[in-house]
N, CA, C and O atoms as a Maestro MAE file, in Angstrom:
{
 s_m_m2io_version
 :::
 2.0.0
}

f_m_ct {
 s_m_title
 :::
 protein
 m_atom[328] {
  # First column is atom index #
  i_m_mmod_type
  r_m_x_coord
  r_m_y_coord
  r_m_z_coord
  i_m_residue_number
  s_m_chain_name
  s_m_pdb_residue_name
  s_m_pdb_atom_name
  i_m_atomic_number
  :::
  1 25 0.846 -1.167 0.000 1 A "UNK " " N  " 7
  2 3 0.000 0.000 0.000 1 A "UNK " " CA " 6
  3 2 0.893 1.231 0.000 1 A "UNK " " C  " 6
  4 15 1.854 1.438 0.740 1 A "UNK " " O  " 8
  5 25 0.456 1.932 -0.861 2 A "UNK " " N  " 7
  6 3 1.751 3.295 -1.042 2 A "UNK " " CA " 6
  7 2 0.330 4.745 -0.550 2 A "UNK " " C  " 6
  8 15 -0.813 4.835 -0.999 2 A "UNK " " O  " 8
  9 25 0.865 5.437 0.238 3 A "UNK " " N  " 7
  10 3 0.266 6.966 0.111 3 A "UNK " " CA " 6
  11 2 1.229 7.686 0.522 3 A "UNK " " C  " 6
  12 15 2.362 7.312 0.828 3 A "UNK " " O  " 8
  13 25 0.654 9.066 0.539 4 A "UNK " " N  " 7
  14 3 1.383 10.429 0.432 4 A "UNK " " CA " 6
  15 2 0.569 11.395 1.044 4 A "UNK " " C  " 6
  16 15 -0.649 11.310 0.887 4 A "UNK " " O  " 8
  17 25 1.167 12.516 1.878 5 A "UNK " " N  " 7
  18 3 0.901 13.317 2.027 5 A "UNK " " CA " 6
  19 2 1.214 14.688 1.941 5 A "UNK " " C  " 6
  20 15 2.382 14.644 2.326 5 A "UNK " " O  " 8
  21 25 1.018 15.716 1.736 6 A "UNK " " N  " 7
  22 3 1.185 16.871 1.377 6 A "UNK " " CA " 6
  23 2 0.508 18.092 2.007 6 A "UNK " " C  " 6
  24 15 -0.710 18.221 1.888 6 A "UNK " " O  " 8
  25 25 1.332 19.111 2.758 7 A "UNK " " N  " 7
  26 3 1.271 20.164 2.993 7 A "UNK " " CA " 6
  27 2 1.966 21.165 2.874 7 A "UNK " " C  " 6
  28 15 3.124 20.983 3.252 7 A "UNK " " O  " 8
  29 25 1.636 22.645 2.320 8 A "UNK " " N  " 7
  30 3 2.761 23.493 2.932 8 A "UNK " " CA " 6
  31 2 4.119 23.597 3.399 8 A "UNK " " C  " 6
  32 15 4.396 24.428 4.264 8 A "UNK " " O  " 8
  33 25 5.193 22.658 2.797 9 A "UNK " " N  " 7
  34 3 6.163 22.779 3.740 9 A "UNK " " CA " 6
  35 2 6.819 21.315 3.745 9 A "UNK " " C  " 6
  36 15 7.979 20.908 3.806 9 A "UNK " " O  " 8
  37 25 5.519 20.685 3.652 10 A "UNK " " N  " 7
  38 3 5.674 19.471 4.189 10 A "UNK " " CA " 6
  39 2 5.638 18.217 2.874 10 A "UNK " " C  " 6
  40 15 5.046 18.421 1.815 10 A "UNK " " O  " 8
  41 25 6.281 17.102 3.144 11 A "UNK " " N  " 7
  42 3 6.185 16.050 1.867 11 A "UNK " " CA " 6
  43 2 6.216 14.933 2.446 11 A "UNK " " C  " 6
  44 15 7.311 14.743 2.974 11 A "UNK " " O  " 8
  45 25 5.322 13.904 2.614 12 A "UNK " " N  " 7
  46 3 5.750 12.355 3.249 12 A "UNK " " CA " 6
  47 2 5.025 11.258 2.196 12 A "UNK " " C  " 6
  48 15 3.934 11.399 1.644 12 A "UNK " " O  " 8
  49 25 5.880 10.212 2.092 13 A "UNK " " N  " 7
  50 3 5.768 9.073 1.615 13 A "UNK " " CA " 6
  51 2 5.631 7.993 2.637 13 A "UNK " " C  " 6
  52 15 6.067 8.116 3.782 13 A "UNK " " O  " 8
  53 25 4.829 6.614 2.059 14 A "UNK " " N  " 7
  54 3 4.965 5.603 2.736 14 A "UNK " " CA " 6
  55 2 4.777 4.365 1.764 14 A "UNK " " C  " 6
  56 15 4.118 4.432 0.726 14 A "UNK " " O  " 8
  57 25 5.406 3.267 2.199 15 A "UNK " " N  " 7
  58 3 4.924 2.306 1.506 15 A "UNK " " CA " 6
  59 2 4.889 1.229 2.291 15 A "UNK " " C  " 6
  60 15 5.893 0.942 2.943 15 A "UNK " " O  " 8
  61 25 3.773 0.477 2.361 16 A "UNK " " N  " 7
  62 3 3.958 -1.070 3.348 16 A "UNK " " CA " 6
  63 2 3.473 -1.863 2.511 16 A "UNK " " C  " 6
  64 15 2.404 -1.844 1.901 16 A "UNK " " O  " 8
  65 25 4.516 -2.730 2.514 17 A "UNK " " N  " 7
  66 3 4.241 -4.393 1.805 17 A "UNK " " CA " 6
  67 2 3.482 -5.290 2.520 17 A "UNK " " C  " 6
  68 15 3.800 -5.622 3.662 17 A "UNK " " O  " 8
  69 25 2.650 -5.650 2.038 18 A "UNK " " N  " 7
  70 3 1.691 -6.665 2.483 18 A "UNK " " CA " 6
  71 2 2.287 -8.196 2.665 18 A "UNK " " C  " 6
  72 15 2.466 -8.876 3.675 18 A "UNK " " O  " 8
  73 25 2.598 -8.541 0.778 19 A "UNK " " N  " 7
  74 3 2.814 -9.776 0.831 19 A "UNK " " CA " 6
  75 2 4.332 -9.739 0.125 19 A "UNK " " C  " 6
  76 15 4.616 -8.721 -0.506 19 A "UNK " " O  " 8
  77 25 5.255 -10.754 0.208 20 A "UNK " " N  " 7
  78 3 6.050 -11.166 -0.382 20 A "UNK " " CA " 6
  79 2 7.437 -10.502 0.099 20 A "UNK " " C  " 6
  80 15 7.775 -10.285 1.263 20 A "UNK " " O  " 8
  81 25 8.230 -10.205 -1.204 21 A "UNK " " N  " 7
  82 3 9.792 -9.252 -0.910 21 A "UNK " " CA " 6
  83 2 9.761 -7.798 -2.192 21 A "UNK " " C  " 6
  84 15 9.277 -7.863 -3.322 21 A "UNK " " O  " 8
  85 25 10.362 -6.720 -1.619 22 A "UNK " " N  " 7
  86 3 10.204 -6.131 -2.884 22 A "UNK " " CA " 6
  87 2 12.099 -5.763 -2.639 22 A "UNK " " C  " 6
  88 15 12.714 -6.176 -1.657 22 A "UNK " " O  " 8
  89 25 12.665 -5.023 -3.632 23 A "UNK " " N  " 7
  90 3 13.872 -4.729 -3.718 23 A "UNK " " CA " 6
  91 2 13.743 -3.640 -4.468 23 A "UNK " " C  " 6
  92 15 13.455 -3.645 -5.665 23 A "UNK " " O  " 8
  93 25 14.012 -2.401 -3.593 24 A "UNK " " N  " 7
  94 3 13.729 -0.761 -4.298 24 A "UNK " " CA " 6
  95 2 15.314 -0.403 -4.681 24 A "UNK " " C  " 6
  96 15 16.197 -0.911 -3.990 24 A "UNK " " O  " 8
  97 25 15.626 0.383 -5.671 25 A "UNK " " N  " 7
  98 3 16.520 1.366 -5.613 25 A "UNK " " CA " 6
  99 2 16.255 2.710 -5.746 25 A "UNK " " C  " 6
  100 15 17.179 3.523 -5.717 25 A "UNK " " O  " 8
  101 25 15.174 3.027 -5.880 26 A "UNK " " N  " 7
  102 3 14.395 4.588 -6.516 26 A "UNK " " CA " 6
  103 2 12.908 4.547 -6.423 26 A "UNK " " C  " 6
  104 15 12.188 3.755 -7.031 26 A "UNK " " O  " 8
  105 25 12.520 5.485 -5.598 27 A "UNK " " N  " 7
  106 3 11.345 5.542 -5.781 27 A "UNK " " CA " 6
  107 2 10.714 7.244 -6.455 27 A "UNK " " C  " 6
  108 15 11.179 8.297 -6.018 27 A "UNK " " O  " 8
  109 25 9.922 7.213 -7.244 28 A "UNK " " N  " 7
  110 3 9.755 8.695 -7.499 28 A "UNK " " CA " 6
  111 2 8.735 9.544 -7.129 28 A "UNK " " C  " 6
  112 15 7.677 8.915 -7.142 28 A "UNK " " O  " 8
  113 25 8.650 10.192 -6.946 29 A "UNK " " N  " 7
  114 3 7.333 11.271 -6.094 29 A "UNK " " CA " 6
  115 2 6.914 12.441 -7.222 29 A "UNK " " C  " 6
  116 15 7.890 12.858 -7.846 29 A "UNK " " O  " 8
  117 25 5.959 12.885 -7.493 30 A "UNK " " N  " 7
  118 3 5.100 14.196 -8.076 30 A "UNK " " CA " 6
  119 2 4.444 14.779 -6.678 30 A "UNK " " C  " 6
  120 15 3.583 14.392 -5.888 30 A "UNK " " O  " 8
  121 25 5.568 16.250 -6.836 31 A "UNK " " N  " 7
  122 3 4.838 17.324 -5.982 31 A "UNK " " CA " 6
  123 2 3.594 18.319 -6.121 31 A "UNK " " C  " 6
  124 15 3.292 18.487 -7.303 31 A "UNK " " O  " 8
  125 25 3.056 18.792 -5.511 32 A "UNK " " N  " 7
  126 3 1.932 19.024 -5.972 32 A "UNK " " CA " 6
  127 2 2.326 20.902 -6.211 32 A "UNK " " C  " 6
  128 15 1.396 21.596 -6.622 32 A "UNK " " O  " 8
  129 25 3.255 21.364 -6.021 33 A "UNK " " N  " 7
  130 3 3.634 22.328 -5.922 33 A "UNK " " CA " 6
  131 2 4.903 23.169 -6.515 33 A "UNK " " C  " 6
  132 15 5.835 22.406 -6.262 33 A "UNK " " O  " 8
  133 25 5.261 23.898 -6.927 34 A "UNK " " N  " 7
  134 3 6.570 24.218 -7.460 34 A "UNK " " CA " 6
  135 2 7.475 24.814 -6.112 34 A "UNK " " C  " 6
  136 15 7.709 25.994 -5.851 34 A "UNK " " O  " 8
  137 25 7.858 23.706 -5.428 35 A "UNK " " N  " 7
  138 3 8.808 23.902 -4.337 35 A "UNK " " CA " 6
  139 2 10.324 23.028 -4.635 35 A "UNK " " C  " 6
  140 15 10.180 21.953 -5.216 35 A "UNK " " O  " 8
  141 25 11.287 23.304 -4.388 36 A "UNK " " N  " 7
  142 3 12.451 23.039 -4.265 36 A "UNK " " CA " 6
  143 2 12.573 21.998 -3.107 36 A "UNK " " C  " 6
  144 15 12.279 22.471 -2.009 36 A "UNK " " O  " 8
  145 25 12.943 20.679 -3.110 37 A "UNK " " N  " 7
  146 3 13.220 20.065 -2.288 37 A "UNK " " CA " 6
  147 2 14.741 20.146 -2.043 37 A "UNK " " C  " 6
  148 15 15.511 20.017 -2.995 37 A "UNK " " O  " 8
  149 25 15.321 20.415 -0.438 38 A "UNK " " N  " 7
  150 3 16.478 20.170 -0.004 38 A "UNK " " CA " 6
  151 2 17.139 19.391 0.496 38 A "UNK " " C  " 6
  152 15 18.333 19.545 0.752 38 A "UNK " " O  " 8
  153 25 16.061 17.804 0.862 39 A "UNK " " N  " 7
  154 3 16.662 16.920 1.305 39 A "UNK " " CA " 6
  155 2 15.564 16.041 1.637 39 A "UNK " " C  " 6
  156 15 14.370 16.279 1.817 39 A "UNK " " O  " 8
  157 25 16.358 14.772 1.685 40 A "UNK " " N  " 7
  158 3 15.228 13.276 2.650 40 A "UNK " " CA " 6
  159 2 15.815 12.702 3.536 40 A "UNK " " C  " 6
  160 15 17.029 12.536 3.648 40 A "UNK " " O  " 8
  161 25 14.909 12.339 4.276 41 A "UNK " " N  " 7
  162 3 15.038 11.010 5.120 41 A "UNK " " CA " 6
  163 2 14.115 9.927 4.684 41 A "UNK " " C  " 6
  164 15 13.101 10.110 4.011 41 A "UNK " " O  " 8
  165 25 14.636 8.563 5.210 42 A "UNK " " N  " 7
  166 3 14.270 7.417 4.934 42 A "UNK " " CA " 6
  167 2 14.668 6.559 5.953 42 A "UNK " " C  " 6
  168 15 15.696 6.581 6.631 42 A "UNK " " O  " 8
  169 25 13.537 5.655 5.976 43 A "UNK " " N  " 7
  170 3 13.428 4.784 6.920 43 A "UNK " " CA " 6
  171 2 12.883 3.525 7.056 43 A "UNK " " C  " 6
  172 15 11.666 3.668 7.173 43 A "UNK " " O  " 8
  173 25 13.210 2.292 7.098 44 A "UNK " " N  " 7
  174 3 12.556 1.297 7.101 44 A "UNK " " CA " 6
  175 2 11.710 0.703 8.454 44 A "UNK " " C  " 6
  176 15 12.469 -0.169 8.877 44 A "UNK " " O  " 8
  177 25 10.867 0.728 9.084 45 A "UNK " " N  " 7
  178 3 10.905 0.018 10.711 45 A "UNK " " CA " 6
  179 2 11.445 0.769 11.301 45 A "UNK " " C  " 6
  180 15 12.099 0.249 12.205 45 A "UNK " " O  " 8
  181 25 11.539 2.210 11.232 46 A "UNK " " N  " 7
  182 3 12.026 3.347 12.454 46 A "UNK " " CA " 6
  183 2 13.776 3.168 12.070 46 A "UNK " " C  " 6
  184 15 14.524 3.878 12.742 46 A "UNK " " O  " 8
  185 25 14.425 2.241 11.012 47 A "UNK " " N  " 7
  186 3 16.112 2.400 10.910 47 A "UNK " " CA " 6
  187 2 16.017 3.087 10.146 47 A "UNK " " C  " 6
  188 15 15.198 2.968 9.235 47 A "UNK " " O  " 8
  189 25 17.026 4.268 10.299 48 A "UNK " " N  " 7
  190 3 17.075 4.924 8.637 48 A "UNK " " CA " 6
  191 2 17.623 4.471 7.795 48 A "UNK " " C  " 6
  192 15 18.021 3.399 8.251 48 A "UNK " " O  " 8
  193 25 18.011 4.569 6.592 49 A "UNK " " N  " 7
  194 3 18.274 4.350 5.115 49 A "UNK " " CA " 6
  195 2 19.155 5.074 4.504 49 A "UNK " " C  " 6
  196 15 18.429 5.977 4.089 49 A "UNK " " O  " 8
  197 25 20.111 5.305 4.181 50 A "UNK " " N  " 7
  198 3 20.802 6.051 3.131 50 A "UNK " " CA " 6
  199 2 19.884 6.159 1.722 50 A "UNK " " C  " 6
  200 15 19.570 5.212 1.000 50 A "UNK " " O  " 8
  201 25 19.607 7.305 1.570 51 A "UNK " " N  " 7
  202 3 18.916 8.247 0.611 51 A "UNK " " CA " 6
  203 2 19.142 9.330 0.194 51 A "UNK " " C  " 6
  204 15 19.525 10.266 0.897 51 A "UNK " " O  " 8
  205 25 18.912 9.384 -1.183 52 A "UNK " " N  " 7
  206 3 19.161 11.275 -1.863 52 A "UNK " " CA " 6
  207 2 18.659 11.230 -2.402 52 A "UNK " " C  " 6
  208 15 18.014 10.189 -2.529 52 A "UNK " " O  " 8
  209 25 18.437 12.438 -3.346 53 A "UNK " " N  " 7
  210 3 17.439 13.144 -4.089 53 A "UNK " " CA " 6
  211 2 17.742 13.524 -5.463 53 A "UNK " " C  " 6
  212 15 18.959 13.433 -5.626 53 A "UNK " " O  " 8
  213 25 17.296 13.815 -6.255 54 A "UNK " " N  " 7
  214 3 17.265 14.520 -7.263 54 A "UNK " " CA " 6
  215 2 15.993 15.143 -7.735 54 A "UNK " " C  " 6
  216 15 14.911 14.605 -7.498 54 A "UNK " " O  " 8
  217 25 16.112 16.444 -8.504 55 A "UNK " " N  " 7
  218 3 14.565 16.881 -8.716 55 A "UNK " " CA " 6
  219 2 14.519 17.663 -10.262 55 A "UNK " " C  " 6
  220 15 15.300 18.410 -10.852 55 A "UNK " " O  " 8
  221 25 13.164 17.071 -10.582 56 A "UNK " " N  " 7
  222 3 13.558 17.890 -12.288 56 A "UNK " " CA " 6
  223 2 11.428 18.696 -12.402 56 A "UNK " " C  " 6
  224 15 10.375 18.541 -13.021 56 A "UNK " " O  " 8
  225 25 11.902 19.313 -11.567 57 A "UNK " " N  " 7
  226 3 10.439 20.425 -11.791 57 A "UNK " " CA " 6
  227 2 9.373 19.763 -10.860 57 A "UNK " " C  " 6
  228 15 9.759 19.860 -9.695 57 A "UNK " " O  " 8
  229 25 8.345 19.218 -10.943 58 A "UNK " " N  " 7
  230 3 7.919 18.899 -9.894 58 A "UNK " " CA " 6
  231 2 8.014 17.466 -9.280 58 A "UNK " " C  " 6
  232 15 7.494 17.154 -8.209 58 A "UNK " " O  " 8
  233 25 8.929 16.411 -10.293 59 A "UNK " " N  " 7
  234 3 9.121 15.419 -9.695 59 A "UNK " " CA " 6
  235 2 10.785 15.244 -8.821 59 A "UNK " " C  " 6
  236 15 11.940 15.622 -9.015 59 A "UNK " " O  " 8
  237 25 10.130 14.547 -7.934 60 A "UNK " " N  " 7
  238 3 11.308 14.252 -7.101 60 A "UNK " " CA " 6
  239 2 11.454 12.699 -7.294 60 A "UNK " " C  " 6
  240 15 10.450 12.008 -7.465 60 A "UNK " " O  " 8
  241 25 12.891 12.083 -7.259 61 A "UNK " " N  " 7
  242 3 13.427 10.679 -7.435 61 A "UNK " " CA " 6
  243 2 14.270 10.445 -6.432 61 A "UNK " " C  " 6
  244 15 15.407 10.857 -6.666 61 A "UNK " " O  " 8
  245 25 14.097 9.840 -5.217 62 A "UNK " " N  " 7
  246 3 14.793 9.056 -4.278 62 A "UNK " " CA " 6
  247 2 15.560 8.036 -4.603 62 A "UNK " " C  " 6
  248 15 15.010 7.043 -5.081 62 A "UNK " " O  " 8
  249 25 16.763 8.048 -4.449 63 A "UNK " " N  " 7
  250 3 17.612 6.881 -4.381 63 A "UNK " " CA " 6
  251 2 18.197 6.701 -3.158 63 A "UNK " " C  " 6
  252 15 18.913 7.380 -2.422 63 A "UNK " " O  " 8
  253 25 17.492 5.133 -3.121 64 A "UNK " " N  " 7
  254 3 18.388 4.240 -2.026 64 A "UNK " " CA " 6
  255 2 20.002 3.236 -2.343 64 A "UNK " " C  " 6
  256 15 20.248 2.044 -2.528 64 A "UNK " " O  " 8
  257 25 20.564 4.113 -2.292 65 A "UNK " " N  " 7
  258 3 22.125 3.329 -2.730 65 A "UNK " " CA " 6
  259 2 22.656 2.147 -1.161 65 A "UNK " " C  " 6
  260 15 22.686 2.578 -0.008 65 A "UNK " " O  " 8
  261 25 22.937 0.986 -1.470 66 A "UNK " " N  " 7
  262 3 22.889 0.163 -2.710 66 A "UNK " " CA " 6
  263 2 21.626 -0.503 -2.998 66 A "UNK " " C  " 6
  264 15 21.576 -1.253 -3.973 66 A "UNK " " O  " 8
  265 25 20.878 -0.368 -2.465 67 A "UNK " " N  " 7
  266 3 19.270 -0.309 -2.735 67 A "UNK " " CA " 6
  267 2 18.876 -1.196 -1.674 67 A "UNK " " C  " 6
  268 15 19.743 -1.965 -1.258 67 A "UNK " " O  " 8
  269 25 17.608 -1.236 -1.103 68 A "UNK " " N  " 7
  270 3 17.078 -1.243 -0.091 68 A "UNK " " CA " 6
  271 2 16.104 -2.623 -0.571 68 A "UNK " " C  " 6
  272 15 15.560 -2.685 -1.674 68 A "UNK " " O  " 8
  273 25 16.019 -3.565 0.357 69 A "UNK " " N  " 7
  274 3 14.947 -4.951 0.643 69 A "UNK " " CA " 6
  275 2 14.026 -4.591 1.526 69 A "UNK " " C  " 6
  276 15 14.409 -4.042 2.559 69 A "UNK " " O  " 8
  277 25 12.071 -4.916 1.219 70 A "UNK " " N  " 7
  278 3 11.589 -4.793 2.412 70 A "UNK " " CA " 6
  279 2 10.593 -6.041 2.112 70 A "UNK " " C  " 6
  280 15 10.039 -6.127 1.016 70 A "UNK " " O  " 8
  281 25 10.443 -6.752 2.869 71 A "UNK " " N  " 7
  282 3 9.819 -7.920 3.375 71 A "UNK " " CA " 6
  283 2 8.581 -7.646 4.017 71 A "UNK " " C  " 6
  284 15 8.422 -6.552 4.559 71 A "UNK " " O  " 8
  285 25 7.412 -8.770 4.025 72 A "UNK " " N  " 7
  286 3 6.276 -8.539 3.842 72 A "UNK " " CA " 6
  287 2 5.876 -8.140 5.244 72 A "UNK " " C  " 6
  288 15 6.309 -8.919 6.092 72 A "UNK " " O  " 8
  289 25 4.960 -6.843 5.842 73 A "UNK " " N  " 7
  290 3 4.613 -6.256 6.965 73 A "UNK " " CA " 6
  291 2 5.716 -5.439 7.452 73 A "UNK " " C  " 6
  292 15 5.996 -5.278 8.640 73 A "UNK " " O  " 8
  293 25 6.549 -4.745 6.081 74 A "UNK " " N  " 7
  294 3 7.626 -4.032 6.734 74 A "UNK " " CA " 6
  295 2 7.072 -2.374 6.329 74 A "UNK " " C  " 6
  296 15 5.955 -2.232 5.831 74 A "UNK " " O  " 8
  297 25 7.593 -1.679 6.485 75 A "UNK " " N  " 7
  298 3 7.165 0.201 6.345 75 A "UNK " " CA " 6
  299 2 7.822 0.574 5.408 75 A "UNK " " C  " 6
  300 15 8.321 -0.546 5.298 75 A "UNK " " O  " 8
  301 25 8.323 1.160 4.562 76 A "UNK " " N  " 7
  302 3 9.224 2.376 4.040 76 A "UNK " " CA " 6
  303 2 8.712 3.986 4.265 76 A "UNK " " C  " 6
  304 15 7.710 4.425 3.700 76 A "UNK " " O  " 8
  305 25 9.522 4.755 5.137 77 A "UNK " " N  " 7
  306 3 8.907 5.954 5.611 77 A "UNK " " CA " 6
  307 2 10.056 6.807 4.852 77 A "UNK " " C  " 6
  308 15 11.259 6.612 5.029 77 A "UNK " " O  " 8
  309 25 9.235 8.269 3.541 78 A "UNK " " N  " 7
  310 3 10.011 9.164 3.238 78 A "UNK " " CA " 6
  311 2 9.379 10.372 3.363 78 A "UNK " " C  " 6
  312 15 8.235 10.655 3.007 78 A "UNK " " O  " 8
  313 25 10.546 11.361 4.114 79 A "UNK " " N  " 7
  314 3 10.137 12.679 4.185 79 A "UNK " " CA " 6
  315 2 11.268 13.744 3.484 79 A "UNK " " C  " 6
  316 15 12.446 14.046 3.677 79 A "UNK " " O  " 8
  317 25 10.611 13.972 2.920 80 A "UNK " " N  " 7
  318 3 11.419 15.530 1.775 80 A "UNK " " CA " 6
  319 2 11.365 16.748 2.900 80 A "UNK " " C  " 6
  320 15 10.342 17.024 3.528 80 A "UNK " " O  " 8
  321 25 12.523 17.370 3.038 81 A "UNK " " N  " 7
  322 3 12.227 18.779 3.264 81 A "UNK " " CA " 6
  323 2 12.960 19.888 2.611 81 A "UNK " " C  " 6
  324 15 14.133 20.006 2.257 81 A "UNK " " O  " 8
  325 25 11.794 20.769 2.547 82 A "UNK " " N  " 7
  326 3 11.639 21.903 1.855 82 A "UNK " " CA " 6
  327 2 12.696 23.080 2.268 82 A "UNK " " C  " 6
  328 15 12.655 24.173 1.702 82 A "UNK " " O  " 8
  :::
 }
 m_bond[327] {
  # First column is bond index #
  i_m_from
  i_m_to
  i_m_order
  :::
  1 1 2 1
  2 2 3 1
  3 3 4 2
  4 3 5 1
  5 5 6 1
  6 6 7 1
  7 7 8 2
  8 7 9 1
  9 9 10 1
  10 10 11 1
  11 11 12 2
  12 11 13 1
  13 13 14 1
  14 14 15 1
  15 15 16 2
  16 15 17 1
  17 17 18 1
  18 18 19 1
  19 19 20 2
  20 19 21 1
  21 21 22 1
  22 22 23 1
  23 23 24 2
  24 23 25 1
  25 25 26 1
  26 26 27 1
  27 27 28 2
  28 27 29 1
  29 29 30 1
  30 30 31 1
  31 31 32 2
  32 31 33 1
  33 33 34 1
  34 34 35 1
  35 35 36 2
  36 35 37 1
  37 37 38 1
  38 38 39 1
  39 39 40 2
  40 39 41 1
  41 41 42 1
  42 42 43 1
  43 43 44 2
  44 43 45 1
  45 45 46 1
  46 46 47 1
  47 47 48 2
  48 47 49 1
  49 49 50 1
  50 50 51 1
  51 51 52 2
  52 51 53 1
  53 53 54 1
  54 54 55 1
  55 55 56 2
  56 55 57 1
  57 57 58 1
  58 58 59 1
  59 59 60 2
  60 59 61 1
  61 61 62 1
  62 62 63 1
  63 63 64 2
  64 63 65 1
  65 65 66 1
  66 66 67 1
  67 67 68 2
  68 67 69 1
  69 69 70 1
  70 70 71 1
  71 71 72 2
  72 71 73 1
  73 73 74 1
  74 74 75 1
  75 75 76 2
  76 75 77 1
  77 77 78 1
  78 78 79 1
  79 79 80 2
  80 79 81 1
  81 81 82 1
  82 82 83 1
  83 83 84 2
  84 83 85 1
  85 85 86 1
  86 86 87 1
  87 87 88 2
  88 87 89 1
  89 89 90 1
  90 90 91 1
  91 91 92 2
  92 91 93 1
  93 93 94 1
  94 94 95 1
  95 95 96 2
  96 95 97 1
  97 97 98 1
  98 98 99 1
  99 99 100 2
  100 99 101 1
  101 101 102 1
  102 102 103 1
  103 103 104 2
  104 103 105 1
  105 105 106 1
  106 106 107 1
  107 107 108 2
  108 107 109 1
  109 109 110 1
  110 110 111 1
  111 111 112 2
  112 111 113 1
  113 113 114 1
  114 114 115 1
  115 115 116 2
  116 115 117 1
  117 117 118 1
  118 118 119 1
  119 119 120 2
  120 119 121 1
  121 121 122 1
  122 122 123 1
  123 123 124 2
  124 123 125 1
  125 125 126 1
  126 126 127 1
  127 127 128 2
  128 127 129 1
  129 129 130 1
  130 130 131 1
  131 131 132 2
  132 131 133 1
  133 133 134 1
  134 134 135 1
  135 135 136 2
  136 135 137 1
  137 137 138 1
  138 138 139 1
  139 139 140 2
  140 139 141 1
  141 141 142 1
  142 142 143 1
  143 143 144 2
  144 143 145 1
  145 145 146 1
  146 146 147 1
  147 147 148 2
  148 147 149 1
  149 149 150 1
  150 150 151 1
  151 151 152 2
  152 151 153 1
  153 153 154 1
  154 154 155 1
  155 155 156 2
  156 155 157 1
  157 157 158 1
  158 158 159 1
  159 159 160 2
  160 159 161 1
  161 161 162 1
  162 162 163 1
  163 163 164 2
  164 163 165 1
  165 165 166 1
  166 166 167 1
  167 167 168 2
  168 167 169 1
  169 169 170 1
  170 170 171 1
  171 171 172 2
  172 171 173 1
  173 173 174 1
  174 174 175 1
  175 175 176 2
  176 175 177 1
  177 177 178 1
  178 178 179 1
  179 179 180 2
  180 179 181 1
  181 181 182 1
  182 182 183 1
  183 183 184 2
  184 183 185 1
  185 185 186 1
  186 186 187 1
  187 187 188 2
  188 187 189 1
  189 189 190 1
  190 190 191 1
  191 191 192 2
  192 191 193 1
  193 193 194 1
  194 194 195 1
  195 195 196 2
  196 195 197 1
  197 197 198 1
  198 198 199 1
  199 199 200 2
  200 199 201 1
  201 201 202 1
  202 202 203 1
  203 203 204 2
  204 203 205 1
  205 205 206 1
  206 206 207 1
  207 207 208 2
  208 207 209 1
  209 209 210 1
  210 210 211 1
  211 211 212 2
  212 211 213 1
  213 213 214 1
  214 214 215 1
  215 215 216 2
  216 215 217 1
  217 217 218 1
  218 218 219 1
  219 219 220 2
  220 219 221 1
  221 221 222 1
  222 222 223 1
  223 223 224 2
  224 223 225 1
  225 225 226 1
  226 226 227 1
  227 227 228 2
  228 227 229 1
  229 229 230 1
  230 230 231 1
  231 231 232 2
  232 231 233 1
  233 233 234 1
  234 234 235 1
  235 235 236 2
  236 235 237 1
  237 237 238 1
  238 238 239 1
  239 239 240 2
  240 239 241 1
  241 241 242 1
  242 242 243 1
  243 243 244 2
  244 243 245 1
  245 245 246 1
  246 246 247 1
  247 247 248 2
  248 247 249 1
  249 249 250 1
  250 250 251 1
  251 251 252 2
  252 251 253 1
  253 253 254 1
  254 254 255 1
  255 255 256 2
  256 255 257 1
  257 257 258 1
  258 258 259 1
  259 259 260 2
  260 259 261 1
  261 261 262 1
  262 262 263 1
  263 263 264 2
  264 263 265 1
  265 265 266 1
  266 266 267 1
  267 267 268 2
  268 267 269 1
  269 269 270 1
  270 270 271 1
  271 271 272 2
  272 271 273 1
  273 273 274 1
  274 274 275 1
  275 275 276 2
  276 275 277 1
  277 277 278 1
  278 278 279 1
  279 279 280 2
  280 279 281 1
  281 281 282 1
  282 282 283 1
  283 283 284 2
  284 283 285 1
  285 285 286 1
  286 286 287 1
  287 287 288 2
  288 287 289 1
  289 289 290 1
  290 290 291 1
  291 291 292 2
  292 291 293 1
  293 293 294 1
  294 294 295 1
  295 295 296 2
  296 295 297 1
  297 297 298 1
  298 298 299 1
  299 299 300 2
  300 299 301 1
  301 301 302 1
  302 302 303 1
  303 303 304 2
  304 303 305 1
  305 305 306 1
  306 306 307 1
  307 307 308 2
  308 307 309 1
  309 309 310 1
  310 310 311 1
  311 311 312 2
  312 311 313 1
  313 313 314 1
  314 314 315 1
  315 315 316 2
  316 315 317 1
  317 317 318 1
  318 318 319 1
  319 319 320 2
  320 319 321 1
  321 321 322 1
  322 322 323 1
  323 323 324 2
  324 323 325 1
  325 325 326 1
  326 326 327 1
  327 327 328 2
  :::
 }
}
């Protein structure tokens, strides 16, 4: 299950796997806004993640280097800030 939220200021991602294994290296986001992102965090299960950013107008692209495993009933938590 993937959602998003968006405010003012604010940018969060989530994703929880239900069933199986997934293996991310990038995930990409559409902002709803013409804001400049300056940075993320990431997190699997409350550990963080090594993550960065790149941005080309209103999409933003997360990379998890060397890319990230999450197993079934696990979280992926991302927050952009502005």
């Amino acid at each position: 299950t993937f959602s998003q939220q968006a405010a003012a200021g604010s940018h969060q991602a989530a994703l929880d796997l239900k069933w199986g294994r997934l293996k991310l290296r990038e995930l990409s986001l559409a902002l709803l806004q013409d804001q400049r992102a300056r940075g993320v965090t990431a997190s699997v299960e409350g550990r963080s993640v090594g993550a960065s950013l790149t941005q080309d107008r209103r999409t933003v692209i997360i990379r998890f280097e060397p890319g990230i495993e999450l197993n079934a009933g696990q979280q992926l938590r991302c927050q952009l800030a502005f």
